[in-house]
DSSP file (Angstrom, degrees, kcal/mol; ACC not computed):
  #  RESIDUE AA STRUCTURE BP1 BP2  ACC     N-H-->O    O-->H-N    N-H-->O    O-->H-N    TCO  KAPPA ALPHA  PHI   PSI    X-CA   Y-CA   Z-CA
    1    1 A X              0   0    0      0, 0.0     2,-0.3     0, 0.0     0, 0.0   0.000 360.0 360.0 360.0 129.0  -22.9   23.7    3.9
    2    2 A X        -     0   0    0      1,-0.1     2,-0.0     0, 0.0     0, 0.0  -0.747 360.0-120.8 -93.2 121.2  -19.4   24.7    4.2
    3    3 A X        -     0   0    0     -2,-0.3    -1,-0.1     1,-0.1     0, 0.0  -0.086  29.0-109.7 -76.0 151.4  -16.5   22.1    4.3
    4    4 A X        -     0   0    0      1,-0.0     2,-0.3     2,-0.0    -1,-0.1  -0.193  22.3-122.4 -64.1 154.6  -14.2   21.9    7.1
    5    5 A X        -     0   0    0      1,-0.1     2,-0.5     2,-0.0     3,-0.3  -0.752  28.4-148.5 -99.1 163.5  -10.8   22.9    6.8
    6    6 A X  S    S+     0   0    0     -2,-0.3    56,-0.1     1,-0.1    -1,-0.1  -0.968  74.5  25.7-153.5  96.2   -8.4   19.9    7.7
    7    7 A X  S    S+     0   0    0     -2,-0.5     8,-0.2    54,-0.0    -1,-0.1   0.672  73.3 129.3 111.4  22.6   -5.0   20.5    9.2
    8    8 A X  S    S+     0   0    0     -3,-0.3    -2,-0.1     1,-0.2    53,-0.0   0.854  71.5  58.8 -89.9 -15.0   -5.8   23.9   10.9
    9    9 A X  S    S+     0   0    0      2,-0.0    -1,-0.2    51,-0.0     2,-0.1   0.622  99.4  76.7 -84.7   6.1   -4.4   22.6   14.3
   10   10 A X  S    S-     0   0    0     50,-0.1     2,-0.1     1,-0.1    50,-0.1  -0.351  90.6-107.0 -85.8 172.4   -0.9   22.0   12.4
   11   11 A X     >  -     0   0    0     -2,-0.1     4,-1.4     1,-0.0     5,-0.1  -0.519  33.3-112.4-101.6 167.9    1.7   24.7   11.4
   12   12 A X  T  4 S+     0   0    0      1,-0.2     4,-0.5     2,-0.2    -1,-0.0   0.562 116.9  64.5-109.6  24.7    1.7   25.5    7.7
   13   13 A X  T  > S+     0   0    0      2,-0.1     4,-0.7     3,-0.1    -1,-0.2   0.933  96.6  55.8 -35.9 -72.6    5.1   24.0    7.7
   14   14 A X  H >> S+     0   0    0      1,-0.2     4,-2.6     2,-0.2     3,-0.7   0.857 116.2  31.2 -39.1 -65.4    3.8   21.0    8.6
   15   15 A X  H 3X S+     0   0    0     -4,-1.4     4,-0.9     2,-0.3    -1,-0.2   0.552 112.1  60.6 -77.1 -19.1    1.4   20.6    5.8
   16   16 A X  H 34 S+     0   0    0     -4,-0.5     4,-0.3     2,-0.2    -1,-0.3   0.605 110.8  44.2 -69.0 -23.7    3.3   22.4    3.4
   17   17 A X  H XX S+     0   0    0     -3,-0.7     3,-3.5    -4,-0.7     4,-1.8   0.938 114.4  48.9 -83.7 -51.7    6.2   19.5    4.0
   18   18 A X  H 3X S+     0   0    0     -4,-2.6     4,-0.9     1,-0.3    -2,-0.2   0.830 109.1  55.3 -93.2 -16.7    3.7   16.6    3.9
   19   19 A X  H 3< S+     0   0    0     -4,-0.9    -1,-0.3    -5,-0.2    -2,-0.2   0.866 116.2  35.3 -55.4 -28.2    2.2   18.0    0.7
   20   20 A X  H <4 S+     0   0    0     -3,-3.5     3,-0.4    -4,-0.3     4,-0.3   0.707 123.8  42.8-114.5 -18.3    5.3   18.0   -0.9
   21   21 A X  H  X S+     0   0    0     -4,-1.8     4,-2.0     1,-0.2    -3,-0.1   0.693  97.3  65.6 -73.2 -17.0    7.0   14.5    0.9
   22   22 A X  T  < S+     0   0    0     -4,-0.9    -1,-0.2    -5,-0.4    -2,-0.1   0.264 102.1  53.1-100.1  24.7    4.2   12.0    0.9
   23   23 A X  T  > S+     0   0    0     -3,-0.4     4,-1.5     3,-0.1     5,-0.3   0.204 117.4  42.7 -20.0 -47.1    4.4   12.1   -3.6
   24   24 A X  H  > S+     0   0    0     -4,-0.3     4,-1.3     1,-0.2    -2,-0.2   0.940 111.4  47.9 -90.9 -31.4    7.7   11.4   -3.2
   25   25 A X  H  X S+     0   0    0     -4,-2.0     4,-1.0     1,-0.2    -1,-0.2   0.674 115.8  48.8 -81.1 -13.0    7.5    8.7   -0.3
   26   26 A X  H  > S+     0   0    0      2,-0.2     4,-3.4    -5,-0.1    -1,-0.2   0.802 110.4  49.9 -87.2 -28.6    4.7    6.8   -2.4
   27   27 A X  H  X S+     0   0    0     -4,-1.5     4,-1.9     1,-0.3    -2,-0.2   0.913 116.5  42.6 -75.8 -21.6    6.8    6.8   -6.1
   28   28 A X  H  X S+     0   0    0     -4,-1.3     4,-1.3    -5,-0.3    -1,-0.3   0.848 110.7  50.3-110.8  -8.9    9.7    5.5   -4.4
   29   29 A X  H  X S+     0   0    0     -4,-1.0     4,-1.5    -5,-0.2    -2,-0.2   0.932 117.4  47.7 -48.6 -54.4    7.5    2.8   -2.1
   30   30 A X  H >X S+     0   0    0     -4,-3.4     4,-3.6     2,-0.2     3,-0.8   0.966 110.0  53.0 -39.6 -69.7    6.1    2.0   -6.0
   31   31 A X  H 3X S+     0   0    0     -4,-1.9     4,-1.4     1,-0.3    -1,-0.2   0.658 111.6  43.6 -54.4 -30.7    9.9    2.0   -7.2
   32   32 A X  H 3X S+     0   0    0     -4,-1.3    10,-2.0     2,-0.2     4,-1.3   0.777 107.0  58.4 -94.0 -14.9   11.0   -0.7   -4.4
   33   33 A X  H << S+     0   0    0     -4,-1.5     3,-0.3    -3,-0.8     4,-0.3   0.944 110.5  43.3 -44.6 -64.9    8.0   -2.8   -5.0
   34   34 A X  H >< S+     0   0    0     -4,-3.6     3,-0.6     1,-0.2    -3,-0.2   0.933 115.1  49.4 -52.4 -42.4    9.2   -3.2   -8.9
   35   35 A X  H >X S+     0   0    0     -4,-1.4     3,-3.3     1,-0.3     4,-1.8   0.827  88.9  95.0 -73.7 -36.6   13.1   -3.8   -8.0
   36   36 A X  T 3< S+     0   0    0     -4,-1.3     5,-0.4     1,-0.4    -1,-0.3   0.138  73.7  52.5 -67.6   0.7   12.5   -6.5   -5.5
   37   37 A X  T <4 S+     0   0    0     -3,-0.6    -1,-0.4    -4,-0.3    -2,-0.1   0.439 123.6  25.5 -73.6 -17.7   12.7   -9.2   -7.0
   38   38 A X  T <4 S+     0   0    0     -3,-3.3    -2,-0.2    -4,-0.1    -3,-0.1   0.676 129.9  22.3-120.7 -42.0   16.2   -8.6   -8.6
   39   39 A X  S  < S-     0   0    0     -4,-1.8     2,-0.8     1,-0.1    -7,-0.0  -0.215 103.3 -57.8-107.3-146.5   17.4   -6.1   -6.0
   40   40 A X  S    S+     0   0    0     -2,-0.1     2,-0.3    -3,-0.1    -4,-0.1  -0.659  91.1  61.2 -95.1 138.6   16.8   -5.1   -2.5
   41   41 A X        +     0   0    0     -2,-0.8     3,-0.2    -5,-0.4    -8,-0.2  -0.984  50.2 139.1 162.7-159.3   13.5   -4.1   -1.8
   42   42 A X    >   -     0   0    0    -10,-2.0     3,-0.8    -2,-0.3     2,-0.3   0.548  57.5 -28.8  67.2 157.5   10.0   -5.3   -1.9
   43   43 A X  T 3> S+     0   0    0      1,-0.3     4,-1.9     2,-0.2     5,-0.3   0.202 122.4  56.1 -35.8 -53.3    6.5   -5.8   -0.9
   44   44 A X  H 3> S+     0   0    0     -2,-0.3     4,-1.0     1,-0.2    -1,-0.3   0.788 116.3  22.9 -40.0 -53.5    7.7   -5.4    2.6
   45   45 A X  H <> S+     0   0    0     -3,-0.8     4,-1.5     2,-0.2     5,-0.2   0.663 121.2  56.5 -84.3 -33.3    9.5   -2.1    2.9
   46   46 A X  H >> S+     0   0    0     -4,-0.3     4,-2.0     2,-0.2     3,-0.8   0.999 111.1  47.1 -82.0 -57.3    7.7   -0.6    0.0
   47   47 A X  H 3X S+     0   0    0     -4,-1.9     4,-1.2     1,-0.3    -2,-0.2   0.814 115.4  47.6 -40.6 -48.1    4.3   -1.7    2.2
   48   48 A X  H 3X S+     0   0    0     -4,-1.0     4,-3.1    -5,-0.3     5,-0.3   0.757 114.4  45.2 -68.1 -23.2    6.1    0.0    5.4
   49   49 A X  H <X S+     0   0    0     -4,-1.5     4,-2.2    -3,-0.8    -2,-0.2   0.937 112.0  50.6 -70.5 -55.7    7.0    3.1    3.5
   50   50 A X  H  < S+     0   0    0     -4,-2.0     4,-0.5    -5,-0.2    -2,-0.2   0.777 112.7  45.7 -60.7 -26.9    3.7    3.3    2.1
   51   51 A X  H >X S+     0   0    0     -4,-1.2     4,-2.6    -5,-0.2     3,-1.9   0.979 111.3  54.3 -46.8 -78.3    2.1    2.9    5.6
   52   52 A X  H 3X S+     0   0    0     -4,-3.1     4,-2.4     1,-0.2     5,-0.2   0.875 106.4  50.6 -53.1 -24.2    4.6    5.5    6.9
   53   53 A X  H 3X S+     0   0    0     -4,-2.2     4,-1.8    -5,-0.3    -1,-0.2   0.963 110.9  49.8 -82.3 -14.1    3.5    8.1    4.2
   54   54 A X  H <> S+     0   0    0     -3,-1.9     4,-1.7    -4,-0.5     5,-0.3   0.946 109.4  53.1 -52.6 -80.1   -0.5    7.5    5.2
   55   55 A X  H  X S+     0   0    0     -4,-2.6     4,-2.5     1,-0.3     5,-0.2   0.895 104.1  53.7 -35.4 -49.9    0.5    8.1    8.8
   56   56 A X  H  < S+     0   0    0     -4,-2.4    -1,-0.3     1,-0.3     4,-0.2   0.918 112.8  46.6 -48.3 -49.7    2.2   11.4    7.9
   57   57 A X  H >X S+     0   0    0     -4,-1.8     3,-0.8     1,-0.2     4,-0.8   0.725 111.5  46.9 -49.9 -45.4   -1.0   12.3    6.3
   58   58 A X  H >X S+     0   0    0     -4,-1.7     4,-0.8     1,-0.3     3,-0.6   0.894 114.6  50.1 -68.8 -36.5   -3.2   11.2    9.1
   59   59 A X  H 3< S+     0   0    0     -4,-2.5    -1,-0.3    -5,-0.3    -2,-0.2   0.630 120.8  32.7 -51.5 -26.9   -0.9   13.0   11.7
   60   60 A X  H <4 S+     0   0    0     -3,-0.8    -1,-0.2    -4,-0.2    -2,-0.2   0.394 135.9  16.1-139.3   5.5   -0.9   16.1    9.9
   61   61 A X  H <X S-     0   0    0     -4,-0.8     4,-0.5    -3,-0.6    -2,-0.2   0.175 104.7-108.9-150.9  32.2   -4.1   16.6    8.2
   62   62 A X  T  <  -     0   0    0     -4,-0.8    -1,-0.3     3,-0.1    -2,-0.2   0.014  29.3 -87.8  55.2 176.7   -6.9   13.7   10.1
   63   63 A X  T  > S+     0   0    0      2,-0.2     4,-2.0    99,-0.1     5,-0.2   0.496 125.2  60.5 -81.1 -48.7   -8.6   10.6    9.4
   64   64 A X  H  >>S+     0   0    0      1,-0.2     4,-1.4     2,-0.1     5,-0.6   0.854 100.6  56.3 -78.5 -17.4  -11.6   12.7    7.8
   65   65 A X  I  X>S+     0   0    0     -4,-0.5     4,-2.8     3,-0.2     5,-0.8   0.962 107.8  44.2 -61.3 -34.4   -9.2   14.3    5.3
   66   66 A X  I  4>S+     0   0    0      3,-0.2     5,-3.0     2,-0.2    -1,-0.2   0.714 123.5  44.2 -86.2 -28.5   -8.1   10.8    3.9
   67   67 A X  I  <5S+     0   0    0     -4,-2.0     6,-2.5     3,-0.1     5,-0.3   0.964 126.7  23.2 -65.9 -74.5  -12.1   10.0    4.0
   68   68 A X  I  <5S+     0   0    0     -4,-1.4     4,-0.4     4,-0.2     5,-0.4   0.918 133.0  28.1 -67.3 -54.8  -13.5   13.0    2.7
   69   69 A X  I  <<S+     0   0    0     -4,-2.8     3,-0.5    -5,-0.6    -3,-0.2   0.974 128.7  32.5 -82.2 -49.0  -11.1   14.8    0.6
   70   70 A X  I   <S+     0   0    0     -5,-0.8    -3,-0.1     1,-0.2    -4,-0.1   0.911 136.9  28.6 -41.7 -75.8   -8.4   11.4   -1.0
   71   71 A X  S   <S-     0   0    0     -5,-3.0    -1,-0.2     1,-0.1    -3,-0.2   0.309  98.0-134.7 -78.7   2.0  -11.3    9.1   -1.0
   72   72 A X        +     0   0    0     -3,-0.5    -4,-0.2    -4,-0.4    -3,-0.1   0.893  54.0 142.0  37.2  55.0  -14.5   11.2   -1.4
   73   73 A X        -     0   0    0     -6,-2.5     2,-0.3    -5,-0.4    -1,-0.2  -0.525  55.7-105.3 -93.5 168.0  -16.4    9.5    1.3
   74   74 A X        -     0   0    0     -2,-0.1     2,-0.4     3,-0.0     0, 0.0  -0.858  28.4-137.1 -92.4 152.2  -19.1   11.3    4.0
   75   75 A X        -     0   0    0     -2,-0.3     2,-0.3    -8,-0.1   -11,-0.0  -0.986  19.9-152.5-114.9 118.3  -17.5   11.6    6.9
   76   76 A X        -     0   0    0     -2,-0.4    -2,-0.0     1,-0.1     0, 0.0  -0.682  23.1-116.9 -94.1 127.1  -20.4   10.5    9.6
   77   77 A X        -     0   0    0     -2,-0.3     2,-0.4     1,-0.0    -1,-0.1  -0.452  29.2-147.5 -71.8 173.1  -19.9   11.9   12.9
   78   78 A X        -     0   0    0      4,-0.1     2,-0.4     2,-0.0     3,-0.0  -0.927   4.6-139.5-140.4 154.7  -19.3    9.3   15.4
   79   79 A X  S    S-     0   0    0     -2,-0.4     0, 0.0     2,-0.1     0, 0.0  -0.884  73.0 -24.4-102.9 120.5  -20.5    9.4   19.4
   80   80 A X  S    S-     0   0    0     -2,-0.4     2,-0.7     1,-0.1    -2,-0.0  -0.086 120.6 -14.9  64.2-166.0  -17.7    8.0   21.7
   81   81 A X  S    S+     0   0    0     83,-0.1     2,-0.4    -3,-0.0    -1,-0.1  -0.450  74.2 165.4 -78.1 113.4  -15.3    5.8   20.5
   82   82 A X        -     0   0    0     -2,-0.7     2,-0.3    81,-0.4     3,-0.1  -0.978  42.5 -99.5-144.3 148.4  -16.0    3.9   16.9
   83   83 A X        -     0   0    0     -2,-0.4    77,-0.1     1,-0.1     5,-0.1  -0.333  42.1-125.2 -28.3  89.6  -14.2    2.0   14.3
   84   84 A X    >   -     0   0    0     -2,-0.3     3,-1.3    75,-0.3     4,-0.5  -0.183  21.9-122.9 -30.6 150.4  -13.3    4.3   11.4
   85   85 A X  T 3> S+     0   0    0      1,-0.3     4,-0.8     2,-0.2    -1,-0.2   0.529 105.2  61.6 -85.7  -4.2  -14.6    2.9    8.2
   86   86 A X  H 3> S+     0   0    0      2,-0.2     4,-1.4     1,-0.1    -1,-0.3   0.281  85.1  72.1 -86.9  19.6  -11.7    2.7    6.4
   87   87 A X  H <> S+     0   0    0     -3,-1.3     4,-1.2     2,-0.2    -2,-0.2   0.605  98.3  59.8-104.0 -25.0  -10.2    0.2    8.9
   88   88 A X  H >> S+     0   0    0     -4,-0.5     3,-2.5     2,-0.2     4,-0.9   0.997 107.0  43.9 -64.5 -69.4  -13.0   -2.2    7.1
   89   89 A X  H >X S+     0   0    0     -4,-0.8     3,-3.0     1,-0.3     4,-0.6   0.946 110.8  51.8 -70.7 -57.0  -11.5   -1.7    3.9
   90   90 A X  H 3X S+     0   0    0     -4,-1.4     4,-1.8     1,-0.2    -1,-0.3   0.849 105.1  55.4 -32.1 -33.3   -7.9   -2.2    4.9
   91   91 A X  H <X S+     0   0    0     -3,-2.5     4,-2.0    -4,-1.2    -1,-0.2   0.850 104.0  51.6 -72.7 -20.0   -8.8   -5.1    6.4
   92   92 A X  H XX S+     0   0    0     -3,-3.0     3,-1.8    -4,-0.9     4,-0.6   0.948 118.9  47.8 -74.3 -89.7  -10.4   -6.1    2.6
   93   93 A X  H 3X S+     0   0    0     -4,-0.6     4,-0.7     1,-0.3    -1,-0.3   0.316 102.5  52.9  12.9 -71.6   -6.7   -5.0    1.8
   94   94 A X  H 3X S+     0   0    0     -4,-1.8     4,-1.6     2,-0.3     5,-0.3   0.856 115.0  45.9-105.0 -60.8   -5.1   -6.8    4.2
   95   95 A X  H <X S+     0   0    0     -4,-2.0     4,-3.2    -3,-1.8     3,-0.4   0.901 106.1  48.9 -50.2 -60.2   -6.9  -10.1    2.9
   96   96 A X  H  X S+     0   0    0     -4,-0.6     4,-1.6     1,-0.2    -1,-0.4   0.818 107.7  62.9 -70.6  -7.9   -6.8  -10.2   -0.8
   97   97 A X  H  X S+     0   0    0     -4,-0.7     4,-1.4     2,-0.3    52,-0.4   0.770 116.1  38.5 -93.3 -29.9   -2.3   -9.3   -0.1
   98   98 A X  H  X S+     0   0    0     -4,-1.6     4,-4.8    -3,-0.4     5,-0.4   0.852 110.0  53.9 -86.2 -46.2   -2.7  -12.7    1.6
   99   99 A X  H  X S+     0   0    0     -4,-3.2     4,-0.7    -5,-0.3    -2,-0.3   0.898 117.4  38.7 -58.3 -27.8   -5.0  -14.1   -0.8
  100  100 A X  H  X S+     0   0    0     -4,-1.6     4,-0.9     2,-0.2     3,-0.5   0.916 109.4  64.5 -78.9 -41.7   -2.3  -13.2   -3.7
  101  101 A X  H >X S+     0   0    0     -4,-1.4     3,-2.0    44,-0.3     4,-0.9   0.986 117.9  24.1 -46.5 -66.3    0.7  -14.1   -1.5
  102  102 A X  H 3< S+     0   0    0     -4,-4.8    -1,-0.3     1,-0.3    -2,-0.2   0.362 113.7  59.4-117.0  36.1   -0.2  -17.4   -1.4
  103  103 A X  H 3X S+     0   0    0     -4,-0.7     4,-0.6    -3,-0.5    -1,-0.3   0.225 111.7  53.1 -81.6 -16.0   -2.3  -17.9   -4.5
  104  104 A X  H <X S+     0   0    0     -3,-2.0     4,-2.1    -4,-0.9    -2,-0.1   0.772 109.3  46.4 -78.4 -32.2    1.5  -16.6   -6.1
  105  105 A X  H  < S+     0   0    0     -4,-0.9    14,-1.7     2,-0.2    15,-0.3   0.774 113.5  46.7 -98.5 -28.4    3.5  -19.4   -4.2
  106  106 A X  H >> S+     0   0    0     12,-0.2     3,-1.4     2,-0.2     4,-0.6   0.867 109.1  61.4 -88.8 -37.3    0.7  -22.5   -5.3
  107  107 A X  H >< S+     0   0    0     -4,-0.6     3,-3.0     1,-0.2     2,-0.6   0.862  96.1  60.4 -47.6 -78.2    0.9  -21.0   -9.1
  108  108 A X  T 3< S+     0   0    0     -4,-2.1     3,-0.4     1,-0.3     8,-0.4   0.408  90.5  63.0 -35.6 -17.9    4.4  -21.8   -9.2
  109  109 A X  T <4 S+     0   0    0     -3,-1.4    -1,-0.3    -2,-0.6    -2,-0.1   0.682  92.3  65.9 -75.9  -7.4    4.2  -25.5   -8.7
  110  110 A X  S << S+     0   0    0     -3,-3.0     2,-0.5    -4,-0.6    -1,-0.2   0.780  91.5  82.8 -71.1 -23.1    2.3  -25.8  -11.9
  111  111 A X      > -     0   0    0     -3,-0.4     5,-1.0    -4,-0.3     6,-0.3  -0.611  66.7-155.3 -91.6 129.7    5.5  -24.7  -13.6
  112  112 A X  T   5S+     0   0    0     -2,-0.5    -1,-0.1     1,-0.2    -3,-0.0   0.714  92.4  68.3 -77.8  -4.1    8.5  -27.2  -14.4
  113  113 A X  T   5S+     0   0    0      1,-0.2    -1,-0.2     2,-0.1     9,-0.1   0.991 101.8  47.5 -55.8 -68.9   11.1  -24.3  -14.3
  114  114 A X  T > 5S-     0   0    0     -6,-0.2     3,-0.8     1,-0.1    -1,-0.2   0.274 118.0-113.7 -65.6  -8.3   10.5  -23.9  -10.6
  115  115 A X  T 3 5 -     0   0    0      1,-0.2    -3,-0.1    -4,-0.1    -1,-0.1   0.575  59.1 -70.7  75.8  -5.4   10.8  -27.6  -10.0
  116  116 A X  T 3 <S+     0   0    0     -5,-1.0     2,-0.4    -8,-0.4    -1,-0.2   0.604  96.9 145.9  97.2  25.0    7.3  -28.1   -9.0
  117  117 A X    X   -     0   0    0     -3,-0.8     3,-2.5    -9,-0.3     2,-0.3  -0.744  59.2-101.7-114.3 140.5    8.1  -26.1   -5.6
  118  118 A X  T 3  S+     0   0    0     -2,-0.4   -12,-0.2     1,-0.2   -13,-0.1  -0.371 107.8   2.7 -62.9 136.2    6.0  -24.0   -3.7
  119  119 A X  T 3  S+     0   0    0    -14,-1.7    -1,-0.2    -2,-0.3   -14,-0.1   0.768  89.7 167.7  38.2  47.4    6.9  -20.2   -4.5
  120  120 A X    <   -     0   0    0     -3,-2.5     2,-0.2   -15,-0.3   -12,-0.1  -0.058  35.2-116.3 -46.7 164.7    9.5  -21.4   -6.9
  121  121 A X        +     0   0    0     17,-0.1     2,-0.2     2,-0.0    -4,-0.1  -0.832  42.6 156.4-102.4 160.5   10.8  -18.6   -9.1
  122  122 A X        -     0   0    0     -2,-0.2    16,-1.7    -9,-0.1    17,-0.4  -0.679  17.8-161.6-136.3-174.0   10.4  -18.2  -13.0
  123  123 A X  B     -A  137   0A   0     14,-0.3    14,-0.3    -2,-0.2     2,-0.2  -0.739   6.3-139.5-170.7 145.9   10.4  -15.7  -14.8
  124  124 A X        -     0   0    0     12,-2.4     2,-0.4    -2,-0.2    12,-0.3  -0.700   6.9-147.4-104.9 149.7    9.3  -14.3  -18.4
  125  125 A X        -     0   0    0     -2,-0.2     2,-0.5    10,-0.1    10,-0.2  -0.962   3.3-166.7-120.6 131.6   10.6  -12.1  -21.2
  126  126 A X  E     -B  134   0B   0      8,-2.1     8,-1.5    -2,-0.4     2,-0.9  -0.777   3.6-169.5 -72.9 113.2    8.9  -10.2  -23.2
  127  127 A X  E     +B  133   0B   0     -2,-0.5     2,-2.2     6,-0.2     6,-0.2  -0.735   8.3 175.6-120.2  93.6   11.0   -8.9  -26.3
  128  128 A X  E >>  -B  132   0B   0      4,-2.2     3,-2.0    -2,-0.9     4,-0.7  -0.467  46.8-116.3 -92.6  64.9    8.7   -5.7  -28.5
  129  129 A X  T 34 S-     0   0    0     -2,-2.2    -2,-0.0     1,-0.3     4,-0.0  -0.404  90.0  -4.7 -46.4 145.2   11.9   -4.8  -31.3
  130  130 A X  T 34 S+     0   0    0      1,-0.1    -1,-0.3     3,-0.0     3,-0.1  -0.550 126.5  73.1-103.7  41.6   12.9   -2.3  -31.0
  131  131 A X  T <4 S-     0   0    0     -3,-2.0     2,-0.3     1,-0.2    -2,-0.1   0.963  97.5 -48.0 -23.7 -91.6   10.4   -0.8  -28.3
  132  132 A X  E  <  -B  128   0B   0     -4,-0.7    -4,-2.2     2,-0.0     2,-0.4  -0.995  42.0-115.1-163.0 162.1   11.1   -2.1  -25.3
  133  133 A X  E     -B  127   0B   0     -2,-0.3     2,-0.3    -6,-0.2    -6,-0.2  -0.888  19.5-162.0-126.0 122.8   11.9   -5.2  -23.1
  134  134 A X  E     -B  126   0B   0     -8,-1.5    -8,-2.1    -2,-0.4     2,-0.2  -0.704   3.5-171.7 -79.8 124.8    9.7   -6.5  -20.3
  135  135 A X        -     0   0    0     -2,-0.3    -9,-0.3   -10,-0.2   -10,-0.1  -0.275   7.0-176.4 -97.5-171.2   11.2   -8.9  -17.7
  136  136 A X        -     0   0    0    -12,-0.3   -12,-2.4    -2,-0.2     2,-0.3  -0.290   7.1-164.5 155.7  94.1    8.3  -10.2  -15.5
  137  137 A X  B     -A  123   0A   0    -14,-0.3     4,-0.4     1,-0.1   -14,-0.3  -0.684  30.9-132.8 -88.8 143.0    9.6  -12.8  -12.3
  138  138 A X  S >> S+     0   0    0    -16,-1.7     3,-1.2    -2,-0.3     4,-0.6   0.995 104.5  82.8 -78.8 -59.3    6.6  -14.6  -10.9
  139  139 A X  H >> S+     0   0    0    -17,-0.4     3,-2.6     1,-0.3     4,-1.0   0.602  81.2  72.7  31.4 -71.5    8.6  -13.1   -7.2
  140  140 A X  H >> S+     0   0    0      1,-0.3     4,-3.2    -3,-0.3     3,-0.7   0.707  92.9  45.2 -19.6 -78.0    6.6  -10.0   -8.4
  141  141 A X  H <> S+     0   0    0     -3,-1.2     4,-1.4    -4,-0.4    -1,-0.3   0.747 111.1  50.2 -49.7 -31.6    3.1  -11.6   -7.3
  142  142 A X  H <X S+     0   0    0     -3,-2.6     4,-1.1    -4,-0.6    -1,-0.2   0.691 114.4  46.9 -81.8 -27.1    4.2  -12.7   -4.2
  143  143 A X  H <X S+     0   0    0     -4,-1.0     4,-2.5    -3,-0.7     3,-0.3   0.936 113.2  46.2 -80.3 -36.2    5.8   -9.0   -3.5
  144  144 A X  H  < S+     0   0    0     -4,-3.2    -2,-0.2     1,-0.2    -3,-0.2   0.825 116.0  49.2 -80.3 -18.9    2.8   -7.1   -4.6
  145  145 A X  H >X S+     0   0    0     -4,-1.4     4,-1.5    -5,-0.3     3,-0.6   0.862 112.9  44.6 -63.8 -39.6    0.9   -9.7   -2.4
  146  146 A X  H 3X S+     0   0    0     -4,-1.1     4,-2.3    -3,-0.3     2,-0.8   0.859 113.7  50.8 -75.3 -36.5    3.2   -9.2    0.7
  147  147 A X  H 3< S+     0   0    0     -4,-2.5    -1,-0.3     1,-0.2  -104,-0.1  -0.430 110.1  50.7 -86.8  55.8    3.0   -5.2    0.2
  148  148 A X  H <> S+     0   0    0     -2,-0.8     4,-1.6    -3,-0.6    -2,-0.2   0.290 108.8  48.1-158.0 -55.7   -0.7   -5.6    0.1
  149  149 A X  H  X S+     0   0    0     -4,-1.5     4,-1.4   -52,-0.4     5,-0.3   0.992 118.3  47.6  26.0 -98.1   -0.6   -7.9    3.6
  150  150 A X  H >X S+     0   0    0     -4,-2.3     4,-3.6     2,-0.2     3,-1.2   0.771 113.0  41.8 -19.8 -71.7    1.8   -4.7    5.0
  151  151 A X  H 3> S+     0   0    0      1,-0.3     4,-2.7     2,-0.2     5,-0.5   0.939 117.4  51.1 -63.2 -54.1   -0.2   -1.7    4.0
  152  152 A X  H 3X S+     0   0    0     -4,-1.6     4,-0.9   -59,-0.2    -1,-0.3   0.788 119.8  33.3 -32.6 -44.9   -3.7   -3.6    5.2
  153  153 A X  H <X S+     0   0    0     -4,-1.4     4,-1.5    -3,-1.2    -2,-0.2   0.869 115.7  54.7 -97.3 -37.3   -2.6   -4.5    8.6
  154  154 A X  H  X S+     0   0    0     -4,-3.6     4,-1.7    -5,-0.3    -2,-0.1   0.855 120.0  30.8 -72.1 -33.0   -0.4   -1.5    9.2
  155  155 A X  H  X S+     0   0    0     -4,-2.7     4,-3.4     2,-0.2    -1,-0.2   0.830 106.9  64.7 -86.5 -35.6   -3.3    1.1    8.5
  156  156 A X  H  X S+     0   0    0     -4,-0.9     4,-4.3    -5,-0.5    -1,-0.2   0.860 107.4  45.1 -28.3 -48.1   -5.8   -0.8    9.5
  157  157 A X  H >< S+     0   0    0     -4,-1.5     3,-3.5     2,-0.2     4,-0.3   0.840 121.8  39.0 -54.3 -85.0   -3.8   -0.4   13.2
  158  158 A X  H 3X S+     0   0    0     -4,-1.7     4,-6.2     1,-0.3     5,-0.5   0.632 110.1  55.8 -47.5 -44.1   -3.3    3.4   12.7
  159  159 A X  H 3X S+     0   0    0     -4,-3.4     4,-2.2     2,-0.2    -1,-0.3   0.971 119.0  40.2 -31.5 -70.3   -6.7    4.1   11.1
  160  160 A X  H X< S+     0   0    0     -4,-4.3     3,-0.7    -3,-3.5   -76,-0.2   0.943 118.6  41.8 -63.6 -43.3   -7.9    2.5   14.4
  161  161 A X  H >4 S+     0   0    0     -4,-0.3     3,-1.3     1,-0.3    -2,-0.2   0.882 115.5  49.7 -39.4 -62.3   -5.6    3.9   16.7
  162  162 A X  H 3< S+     0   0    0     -4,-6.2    -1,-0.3     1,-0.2    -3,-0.2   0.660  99.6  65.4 -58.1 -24.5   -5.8    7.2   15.2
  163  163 A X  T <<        0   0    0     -4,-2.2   -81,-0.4    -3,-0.7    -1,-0.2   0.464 360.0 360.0 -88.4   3.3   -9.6    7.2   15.3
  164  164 A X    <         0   0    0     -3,-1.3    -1,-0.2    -4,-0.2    -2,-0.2   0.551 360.0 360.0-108.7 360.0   -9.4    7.1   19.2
């Protein structure tokens, strides 16, 4: 059985761009995740970024590419309008980014740094002579929990939306 080609009703502009943008729109969603705790950034906009680079993908190449070729799923056909099946796993997404968000913000009262306050900051360093040094802000869990929240709800939409 021969696979379908994915993105033939696009120019190969189109797909030639989003091959070569959406690498670069995920490393630097990844790059505002890390900073956002010290600069501006974080789990928010790096979640919306990461969204927007999904969307490109579904716009320009379908829903069954992300299934079948990213994710190596079967892609089932479906009769009238149904639920993609990745809108289930986003939603699992969507859930633990909560479950970390505020599993981040009740660790932090165990710590006396933080004052005993819900989603206090600390923060640790790790010092490897002469390696490296790792900073680590407890912030961190609460961004990769909120950019976990974003990318779940936002794809979840398009995933459905786009599957109609």
């Amino acid at each position: 059985m021969s696979k379908q080609p994915y993105g033939d009703d696009t120019t190969v502009i189109a797909r030639t761009v989003t091959r070569i943008v959406s690498p670069i729109i995920f490393v630097t969603a990844i790059a505002l995740l890390l900073q956002g705790h010290n600069l501006p950034g974080g789990g928010f906009i790096a979640g919306v970024l990461t969204a927007a680079g999904f969307a490109l993908i579904y716009v320009i190449f379908g829903l069954d590419y992300v299934q079948d070729t990213l994710l190596e799923r079967d892609v089932e056909p479906t009769v009238g309008i149904a639920r993609p099946a990745l809108a289930a796993d986003y939603r699992v997404v969507f859930a633990l980014g909560l479950l970390i968000a505020v599993g981040a913000g009740a660790v932090s009262m165990a710590f006396p740094d933080t004052g005993y306050a819900f989603l206090g900051q600390t923060d640790w360093l790790y010092d490897v002579q002469p390696l490296f040094e790792f900073h680590f802000a407890s912030a961190f869990a609460f961004d990769l929990g909120v950019y976990l929240v974003v990318v779940g709800g936002l794809l979840a939409i398009v995933s459905v939306v786009g599957g109609e």
